[in-house]
C-alpha positions in Angstrom: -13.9 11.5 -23.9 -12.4 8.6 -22.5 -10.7 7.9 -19.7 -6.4 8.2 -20.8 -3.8 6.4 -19.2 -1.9 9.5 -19.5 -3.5 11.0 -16.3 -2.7 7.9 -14.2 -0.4 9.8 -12.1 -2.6 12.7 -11.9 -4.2 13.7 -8.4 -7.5 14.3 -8.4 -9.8 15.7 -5.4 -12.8 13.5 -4.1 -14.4 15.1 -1.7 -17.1 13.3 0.7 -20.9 14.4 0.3 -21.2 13.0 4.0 -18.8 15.0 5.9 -17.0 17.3 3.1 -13.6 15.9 3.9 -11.6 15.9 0.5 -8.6 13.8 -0.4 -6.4 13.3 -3.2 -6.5 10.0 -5.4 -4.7 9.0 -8.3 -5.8 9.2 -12.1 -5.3 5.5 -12.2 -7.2 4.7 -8.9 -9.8 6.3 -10.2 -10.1 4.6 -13.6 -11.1 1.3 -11.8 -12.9 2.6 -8.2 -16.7 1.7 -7.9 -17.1 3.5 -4.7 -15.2 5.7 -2.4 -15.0 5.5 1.3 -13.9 8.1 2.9 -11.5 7.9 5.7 -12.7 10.8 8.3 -16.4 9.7 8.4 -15.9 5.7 7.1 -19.1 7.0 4.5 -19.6 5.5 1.1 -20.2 7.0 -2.1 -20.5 5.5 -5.8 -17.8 6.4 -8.3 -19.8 6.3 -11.5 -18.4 6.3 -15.2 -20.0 9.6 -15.6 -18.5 10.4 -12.8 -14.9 9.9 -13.7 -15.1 11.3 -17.0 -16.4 14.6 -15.6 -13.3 14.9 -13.7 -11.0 13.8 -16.4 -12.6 16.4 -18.6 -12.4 19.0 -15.6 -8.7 18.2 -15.5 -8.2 18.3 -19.0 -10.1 21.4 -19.2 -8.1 23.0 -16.6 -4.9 22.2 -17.9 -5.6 23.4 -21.9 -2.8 25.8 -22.8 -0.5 24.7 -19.8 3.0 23.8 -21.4 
């Protein structure tokens, strides 16, 4: 899978592995982040490639059927 421009506008949910906080961030953020910071704890975490396609897939997943 790769990663579509059609889910550029799509909201995904990052949530922090330092503190759990969770917050929403675009499809097309996504496609280019390297790393996440999250604002409640200021912790980092990498945004692998195998990262993002497992959420696009999850979306896509999700959404199968959905008209």
């Amino acid at each position: 899978m790769t990663l579509s421009s059609k889910l550029n506008d799509v909201l995904f949910l990052l949530g922090c592995p330092h503190c759990g906080r969770e917050e929403n961030k675009k499809g097309s953020w996504l496609k280019s982040a390297r790393r996440f910071l999250c604002a409640g704890c200021g912790g980092e975490t990498r945004v692998t490639y195998s990262d993002k396609i497992m959420l696009f897939e999850k979306h896509s997943r999700s959404n199968r059927g959905a008209t």
